[in-house]
C-alpha positions as a printed NumPy array, in Angstrom:
array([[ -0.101, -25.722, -12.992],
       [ -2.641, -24.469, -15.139],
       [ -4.612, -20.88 , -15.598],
       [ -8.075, -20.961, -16.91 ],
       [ -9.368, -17.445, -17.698],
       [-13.498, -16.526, -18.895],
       [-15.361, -13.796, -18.687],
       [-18.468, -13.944, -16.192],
       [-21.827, -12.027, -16.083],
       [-22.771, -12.733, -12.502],
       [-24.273,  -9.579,  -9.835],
       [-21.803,  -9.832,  -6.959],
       [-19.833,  -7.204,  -5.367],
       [-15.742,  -8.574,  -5.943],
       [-14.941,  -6.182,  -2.673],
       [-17.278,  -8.687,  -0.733],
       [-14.965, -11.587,  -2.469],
       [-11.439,  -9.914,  -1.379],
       [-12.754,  -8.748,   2.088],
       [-12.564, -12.581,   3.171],
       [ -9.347, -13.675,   0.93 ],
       [ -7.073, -11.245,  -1.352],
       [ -8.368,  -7.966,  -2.327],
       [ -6.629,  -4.789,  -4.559],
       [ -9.085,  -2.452,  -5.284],
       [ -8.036,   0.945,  -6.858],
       [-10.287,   3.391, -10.037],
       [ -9.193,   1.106, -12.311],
       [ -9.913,  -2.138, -11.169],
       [-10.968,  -4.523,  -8.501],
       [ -8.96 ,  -8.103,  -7.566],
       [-10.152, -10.434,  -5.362],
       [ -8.762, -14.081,  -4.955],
       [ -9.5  , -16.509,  -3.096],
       [ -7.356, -19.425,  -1.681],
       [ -4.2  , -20.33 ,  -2.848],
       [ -2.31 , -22.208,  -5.759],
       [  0.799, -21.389,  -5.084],
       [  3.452, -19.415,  -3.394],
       [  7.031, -18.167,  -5.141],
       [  9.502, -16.497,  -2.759],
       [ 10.846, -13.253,  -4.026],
       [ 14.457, -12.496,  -2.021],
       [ 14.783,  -9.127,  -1.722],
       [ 18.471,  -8.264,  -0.49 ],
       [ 19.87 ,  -8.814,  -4.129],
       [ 18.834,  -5.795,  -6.295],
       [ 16.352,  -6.538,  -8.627],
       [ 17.745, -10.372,  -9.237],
       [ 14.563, -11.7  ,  -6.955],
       [ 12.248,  -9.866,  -8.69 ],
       [ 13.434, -10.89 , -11.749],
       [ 13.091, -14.558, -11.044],
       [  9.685, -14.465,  -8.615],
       [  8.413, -13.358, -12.238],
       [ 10.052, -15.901, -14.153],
       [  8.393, -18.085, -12.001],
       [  4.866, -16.471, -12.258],
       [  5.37 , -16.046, -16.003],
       [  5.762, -19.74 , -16.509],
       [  2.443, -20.829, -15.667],
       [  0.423, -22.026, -18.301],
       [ -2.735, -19.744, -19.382],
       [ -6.067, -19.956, -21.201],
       [ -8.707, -17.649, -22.278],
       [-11.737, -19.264, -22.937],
       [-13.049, -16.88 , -25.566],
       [-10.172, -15.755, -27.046],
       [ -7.25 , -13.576, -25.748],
       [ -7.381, -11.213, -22.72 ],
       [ -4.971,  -9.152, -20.416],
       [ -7.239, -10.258, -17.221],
       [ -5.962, -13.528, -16.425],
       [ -3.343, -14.791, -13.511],
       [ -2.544, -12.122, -11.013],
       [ -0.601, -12.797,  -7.688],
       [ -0.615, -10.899,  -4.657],
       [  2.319,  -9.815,  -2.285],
       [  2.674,  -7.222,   0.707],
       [  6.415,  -6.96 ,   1.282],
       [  7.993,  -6.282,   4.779],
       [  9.087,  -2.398,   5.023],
       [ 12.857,  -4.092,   5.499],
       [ 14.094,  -4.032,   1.971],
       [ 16.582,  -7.442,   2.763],
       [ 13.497,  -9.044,   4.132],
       [ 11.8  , -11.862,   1.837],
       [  8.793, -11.646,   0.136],
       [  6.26 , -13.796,  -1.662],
       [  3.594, -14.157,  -4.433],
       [  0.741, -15.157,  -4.042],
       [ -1.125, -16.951,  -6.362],
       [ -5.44 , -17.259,  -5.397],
       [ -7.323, -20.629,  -6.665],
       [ -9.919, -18.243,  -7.867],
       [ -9.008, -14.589,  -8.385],
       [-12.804, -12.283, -10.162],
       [-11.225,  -9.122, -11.676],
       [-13.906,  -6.013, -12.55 ],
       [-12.612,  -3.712, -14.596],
       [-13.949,  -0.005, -14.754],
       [-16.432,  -0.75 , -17.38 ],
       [-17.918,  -2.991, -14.871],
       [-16.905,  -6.505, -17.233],
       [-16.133,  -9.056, -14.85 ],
       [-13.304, -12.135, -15.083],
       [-12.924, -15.404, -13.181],
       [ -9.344, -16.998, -13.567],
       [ -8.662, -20.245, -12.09 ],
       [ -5.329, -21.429, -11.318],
       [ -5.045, -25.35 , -10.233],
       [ -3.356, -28.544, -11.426],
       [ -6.495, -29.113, -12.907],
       [ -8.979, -30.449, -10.858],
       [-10.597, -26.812,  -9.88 ],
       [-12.765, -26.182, -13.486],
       [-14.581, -22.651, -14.394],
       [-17.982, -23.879, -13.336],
       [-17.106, -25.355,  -9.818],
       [-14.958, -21.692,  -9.727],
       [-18.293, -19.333,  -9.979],
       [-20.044, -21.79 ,  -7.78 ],
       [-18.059, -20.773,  -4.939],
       [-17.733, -17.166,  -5.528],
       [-21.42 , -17.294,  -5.306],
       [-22.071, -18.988,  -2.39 ],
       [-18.496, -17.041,  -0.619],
       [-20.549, -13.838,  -1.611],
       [-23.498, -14.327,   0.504],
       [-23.019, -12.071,   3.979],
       [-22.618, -13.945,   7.042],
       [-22.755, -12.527,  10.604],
       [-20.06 , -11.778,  13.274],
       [-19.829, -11.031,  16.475],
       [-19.739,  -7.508,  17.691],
       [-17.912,  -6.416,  19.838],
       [-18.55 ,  -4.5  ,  22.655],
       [-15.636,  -2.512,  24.272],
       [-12.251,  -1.729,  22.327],
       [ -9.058,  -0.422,  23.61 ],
       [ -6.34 ,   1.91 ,  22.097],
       [ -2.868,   1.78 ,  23.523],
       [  0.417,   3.919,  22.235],
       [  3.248,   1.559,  23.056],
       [  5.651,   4.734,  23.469],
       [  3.411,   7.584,  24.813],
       [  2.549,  10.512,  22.977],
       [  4.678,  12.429,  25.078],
       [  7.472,  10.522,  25.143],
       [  7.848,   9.76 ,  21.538],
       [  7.402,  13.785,  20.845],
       [ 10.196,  14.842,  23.652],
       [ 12.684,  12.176,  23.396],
       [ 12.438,  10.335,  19.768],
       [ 11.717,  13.379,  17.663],
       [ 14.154,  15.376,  19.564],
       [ 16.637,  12.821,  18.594],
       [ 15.935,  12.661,  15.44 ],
       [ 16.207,  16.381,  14.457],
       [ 19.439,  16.744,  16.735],
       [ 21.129,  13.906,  14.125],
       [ 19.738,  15.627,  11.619],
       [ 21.193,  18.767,  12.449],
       [ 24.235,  17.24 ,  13.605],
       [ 24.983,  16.337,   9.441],
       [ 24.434,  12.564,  10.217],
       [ 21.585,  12.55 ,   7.508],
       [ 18.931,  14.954,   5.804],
       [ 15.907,  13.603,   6.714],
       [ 14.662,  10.673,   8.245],
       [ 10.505,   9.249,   8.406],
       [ 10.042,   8.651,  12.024],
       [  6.524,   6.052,  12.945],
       [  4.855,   5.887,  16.169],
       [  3.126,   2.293,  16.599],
       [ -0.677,   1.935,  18.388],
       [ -2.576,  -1.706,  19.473],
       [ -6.045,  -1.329,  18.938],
       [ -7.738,  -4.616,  21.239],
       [-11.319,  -5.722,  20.78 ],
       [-13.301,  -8.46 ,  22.824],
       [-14.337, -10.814,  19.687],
       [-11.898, -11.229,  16.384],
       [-11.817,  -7.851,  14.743],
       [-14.36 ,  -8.073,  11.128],
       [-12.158,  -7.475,   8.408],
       [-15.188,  -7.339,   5.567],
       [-16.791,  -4.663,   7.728],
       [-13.446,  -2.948,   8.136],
       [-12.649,  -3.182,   4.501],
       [-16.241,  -1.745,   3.7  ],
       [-15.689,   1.106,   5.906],
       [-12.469,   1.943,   4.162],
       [-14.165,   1.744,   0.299],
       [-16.972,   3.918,   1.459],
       [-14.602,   6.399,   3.477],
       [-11.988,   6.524,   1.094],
       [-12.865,   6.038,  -2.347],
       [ -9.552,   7.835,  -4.351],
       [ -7.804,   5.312,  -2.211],
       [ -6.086,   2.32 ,  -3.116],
       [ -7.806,  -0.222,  -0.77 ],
       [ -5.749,  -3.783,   0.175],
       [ -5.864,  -6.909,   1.993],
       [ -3.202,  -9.289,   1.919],
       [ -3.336, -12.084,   5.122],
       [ -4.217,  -9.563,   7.457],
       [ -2.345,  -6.726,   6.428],
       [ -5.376,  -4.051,   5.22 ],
       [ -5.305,  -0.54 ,   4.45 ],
       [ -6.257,   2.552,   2.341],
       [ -3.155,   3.925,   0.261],
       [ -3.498,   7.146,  -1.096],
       [ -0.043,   6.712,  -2.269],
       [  1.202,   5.18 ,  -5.108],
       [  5.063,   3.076,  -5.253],
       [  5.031,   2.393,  -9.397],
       [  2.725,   1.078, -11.396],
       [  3.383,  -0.992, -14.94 ],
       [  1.051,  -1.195, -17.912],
       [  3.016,  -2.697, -20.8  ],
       [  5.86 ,   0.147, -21.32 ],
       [  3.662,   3.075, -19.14 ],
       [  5.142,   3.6  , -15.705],
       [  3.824,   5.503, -13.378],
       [  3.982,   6.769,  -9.81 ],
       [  2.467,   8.978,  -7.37 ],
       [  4.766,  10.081,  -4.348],
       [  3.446,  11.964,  -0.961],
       [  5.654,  14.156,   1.246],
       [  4.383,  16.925,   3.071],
       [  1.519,  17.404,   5.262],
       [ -1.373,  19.336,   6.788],
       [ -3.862,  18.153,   9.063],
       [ -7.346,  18.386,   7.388],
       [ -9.816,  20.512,   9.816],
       [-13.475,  20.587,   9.907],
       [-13.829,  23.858,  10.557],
       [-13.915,  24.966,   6.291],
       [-11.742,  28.881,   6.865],
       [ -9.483,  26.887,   8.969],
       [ -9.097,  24.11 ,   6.672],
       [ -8.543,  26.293,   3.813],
       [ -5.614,  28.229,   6.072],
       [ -4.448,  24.788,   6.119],
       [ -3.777,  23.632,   2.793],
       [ -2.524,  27.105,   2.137],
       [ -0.031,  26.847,   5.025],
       [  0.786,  23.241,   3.223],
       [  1.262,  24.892,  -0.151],
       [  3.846,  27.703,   1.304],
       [  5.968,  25.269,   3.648],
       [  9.524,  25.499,   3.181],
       [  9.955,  22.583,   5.067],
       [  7.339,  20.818,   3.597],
       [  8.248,  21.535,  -0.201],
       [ 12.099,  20.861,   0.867],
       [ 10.716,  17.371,   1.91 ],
       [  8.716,  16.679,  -1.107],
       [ 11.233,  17.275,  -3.435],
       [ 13.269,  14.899,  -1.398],
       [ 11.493,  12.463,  -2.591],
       [ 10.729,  13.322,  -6.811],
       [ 14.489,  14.098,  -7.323],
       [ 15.539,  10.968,  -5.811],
       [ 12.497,   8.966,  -6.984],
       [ 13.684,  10.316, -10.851],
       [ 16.981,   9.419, -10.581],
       [ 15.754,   5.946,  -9.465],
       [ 13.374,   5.401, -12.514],
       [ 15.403,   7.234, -15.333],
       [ 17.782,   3.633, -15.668],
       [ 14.919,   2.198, -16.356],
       [ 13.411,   4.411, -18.923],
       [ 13.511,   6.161, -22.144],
       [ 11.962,   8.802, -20.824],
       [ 10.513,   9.853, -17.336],
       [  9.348,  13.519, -16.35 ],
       [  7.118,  14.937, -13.237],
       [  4.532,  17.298, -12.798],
       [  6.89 ,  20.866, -12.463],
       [  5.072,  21.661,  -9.067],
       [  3.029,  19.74 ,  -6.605],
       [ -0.468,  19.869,  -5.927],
       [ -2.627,  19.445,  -2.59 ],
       [ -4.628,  16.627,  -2.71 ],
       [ -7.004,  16.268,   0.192],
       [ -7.763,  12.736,   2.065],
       [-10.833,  12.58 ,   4.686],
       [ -8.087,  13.695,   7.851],
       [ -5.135,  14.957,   6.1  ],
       [ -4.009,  16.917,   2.969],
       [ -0.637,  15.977,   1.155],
       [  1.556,  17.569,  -1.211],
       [  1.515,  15.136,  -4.423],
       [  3.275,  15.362,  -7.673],
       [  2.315,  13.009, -10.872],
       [  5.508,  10.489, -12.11 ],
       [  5.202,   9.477, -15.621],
       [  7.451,   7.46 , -18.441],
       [  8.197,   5.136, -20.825],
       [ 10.065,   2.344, -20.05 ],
       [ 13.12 ,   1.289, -22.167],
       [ 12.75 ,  -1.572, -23.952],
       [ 12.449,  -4.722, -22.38 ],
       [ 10.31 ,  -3.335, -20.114],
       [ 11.11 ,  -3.781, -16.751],
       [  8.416,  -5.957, -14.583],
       [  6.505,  -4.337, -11.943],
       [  8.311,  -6.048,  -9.365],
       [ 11.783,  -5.192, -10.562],
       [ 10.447,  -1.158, -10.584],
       [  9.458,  -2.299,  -6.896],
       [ 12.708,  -3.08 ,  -5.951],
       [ 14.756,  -0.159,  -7.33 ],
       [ 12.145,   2.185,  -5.375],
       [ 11.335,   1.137,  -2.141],
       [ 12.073,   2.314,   0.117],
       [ 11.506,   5.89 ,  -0.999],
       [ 12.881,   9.074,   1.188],
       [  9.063,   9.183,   1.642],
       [  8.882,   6.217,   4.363],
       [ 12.52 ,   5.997,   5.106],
       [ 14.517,   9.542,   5.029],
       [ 18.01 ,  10.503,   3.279],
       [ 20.542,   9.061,   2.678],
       [ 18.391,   5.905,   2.371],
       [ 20.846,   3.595,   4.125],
       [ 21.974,   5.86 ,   6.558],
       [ 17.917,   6.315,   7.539],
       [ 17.153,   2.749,   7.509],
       [ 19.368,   2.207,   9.646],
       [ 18.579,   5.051,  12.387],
       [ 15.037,   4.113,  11.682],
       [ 16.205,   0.067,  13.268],
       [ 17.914,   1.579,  15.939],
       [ 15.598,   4.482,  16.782],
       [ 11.846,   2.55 ,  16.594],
       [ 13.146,  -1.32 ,  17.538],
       [ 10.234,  -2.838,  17.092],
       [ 10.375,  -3.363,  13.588],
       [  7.669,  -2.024,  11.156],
       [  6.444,  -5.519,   9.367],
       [  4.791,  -5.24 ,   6.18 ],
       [  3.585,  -1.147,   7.417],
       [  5.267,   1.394,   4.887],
       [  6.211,  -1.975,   2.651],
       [  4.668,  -2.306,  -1.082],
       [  1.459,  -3.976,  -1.541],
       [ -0.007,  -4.749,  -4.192],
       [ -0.412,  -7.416,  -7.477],
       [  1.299,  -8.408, -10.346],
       [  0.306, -10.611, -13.378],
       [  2.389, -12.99 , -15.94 ],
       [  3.115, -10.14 , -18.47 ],
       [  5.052,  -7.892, -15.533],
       [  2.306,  -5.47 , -15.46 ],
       [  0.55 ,  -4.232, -12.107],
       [  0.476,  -1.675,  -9.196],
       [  2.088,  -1.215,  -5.511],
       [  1.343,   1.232,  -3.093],
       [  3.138,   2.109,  -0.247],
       [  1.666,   0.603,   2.45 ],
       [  0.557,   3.301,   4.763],
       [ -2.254,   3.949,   6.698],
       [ -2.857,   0.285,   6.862],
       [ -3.085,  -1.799,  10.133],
       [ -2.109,  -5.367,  10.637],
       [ -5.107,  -7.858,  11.677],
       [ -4.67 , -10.605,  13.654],
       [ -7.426, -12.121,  15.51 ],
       [ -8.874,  -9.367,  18.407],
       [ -5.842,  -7.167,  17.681],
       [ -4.379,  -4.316,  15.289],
       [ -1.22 ,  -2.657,  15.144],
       [ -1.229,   0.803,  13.311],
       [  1.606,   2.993,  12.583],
       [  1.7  ,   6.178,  11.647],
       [  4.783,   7.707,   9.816],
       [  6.316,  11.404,   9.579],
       [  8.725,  13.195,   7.574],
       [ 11.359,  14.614,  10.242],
       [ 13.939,  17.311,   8.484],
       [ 15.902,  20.246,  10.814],
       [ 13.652,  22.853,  11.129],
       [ 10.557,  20.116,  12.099],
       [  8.451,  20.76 ,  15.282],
       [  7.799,  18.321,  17.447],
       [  4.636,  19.345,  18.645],
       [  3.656,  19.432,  14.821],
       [  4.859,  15.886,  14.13 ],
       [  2.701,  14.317,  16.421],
       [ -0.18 ,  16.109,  15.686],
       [  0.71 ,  14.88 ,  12.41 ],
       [  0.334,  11.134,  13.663],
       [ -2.636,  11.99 ,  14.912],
       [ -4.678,  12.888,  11.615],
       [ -3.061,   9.618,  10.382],
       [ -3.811,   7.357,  12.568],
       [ -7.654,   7.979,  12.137],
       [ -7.948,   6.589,   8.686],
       [ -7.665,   3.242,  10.206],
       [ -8.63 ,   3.696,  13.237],
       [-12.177,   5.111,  12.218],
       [-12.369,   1.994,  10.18 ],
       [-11.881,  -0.674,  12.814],
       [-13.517,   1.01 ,  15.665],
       [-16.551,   2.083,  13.645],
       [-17.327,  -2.046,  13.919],
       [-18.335,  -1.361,  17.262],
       [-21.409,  -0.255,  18.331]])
C-alpha cells in the first residue's frame, strides 16, 4: 500500500467531509477521511505490546509528498471500547483532507495504487455538495434504569462500597435511547455540535459521535500533553446563580478530593514515560454550554524514543476520571454494577499518524448512532460523602450536550 500526500487549494468545509465518513476536529486541526484502505487490529489486554505493533503496522506504509516533505500525510482513526481488554482497530480512510489552523489544506491518498490525487479531489468535491434527509417528526427519550431508581438503589450502592473500604471512588453512568421515525442525520448532528461547542474536541468514528471537552494524551514529536476533568457543577442560566455555581465548584472538598484523584494518578502514569512531566499547581473552572468542570493542564517531555500516541493511550485509559480507584477494583464494580456494558462511551477516540504523533479524548458526551437510534451515557464521579440527589442532577446537565444535538434535527 501506498500514501500519496499534496497540498490542495480547494473552498470546501472538511467538517462537511468527516460528517459522512471519519471526522477529528479539535483548535488545531480538522481530519476527515473518507472510505477505507485498511484496517490493523490493535489488542488491548497486553500493556502497551498492541499499541506498539498496530503502529508498526501503520508506520510501514509507504509515503509521498508531492512537493516536498510534510508532517500532514497518513492518519488513521480508532474509537476504542471503554473495556481496556477489548480490541481495537485503525483505521486507515482512502482519502483523508487535513486543515490545519492556518487554514492550508492536505489531501492524502492511501491505495494500492489505483486511487491517484486527481480522481481523490474529484470526489471530495462532489461528497461536499449537501444532500437532503428526511426529517423526522416525533422522537422519543427513554432511561433504561429510571431516574429514580438509578439515584436510590445504584448510587446508594455505590457510596455504601465506598464507605465500606472496598474502593475510593468509582464513575458510575446512567444509559438513555433516544428513537426517531427516519435514520437519525449525523452531518446535521455533527454541525450542531461544532456550532454549540466550539473548545470541544468534535468526533465521528462509524457511528460513534461526540463533543469531548476532555483530553486522554496527546503526542507531537517529544511534547505530551493532557487535559483531565473531575469535578462538576451544573451550569445555570440564571448569571448570580451560575456564578454561585462555579464558586461552589471551586470550594468542593469532594470535588477537589476527586480531581486530584485523577492528576496524581494520571502523573504517576506518564512520569515512566518521560523526562519530565509537571501539572498546573491548582485547577481551574472551565465552563462548557451545560456544565462547568474542574480542569488542570498536563505537560512533558517524553524520554527518548518517544513513546507513540497509542502506547501513551494504553498506559492511561482508563483514568480514575471514567472508571474510579483502585482502577481494577472499579472496573470491575463498574461490570457488575451497570451490566450493560458501555461500548466505545468513556473509550479513547481519536487519530494517529505514521510518526506516533496524534490526539485521544475521552470519549464522553458522545452518543452511539445507529440507524433511527442513539444510546447516550452520562458518567459521574461517586466518592463517600457524594449525594445522590446531586449525582443525577449531574447526569442531567450531561446528557444535554448530545441530546440538544440530535433532537435539535427535529422540527
Amino acid at each position: 500500500m501506498k500514501s500519496i500526500t499534496a497540498k490542495v487549494d480547494l473552498g470546501i468545509d472538511p467538517i462537511a467531509i468527516g460528517a459522512k465518513g471519519m471526522l477529528w476536529k479539535d483548535s488545531e486541526v480538522t481530519i476527515a477521511g473518507i472510505g477505507e484502505a485498511a484496517r490493523f487490529p490493535v489488542v488491548r489486554n497486553n500493556g502497551i505490546v498492541g499499541a506498539t505493533k498496530a503502529q508498526e503496522s501503520l508506520s510501514s506504509i509507504t509515503s509521498v509528498s508531492e512537493g516536498g516533505e510534510s508532517d500532514h500525510g497518513l492518519v488513521a482513526f480508532a474509537a476504542f471500547p471503554f473495556d481496556p481488554q477489548a480490541p481495537g482497530e485503525l483505521i486507515v480512510p482512502r482519502i483523508l483532507v487535513r486543515r490545519m489552523s492556518d487554514g492550508e489544506l492536505w489531501v492524502t491518498t492511501s491505495s494500492e495504487g489505483a486511487l491517484s490525487l486527481t480522481e481523490a479531489v474529484e470526489e471530495v468535491i462532489a461528497l461536499s455538495e449537501q444532500q437532503e434527509a428526511p426529517t423526522p417528526t416525533c422522537a422519543e427519550v427513554e432511561s433504561l434504569i429510571s431516574p429514580e431508581r438509578w439515584r436510590d438503589e445504584l448510587v446508594t450502592e455505590v457510596i455504601g462500597r465506598i464507605r465500606a473500604g472496598d474502593l475510593e471512588k468509582m464513575v458510575l453512568a446512567r444509559e438513555v435511547l433516544i428513537s426517531m421515525d427516519v435514520e437519525i442525520n449525523v452531518p446535521q448532528v455533527i454541525g450542531n455540535l461544532v456550532s454549540t461547542n466550539p473548545n470541544a474536541m468534535v468526533f465521528s468514528i462509524e457511528g460513534f459521535v461526540g463533543a469531548s471537552p476532555e483530553l486522554l494524551v496527546s503526542r507531537t514529536g517529544d511534547l505530551v500533553q493532557a487535559h483531565p476533568l473531575a469535578g462538576t457543577a451544573i451550569r445555570l442560566a440564571d448569571e448570580e446563580k451560575d456564578r454561585k455555581s462555579k464558586a461552589y465548584l471551586l470550594d468542593s472538598v469532594k470535588d477537589h478530593f476527586e480531581h486530584r484523584i485523577t492528576i496524581e494518578w494520571l502523573l504517576n502514569e506518564l512520569l515512566p514515560f518521560c523526562s519530565y512531566v509537571d501539572a498546573d499547581p491548582e485547577p481551574r473552572v472551565i465552563s462548557l454550554p451545560n456544565v462547568h468542570h474542574l480542569a488542570t493542564n498536563v505537560h512533558g517531555h517524553l524520554s527518548l524514543p518517544a513513546a507513540s500516541v497509542l502506547e501513551l493511550v494504553a498506559a492511561l485509559h482508563p483514568t480514575p476520571a471514567v472508571a474510579g480507584k483502585p482502577q481494577a477494583e472499579a472496573i470491575d464494580m463498574i461490570a457488575k454494577i451497570e451490566k450493560t456494558g458501555r461500548g466505545m462511551y468513556a473509550g479513547p477516540v481519536g487519530w494517529v499518524d505514521a510518526n506516533g504523533n496524534g490526539a485521544f479524548a475521552v470519549g464522553i458526551r458522545s452518543a452511539h448512532i445507529v440507524g433511527r437510534e442513539a444510546r447516550l451515557f452520562a458518567g459521574v464521579g461517586i466518592v463517600a460523602d457524594s449525594d445522590p440527589q446531586s449525582e443525577l442532577d449531574e447526569t442531567h446537565g450531561k446528557f444535554q450536550t448530545m441530546q440538544s444535538a440530535i433532537l435539535s434535527t427535529k422540527p
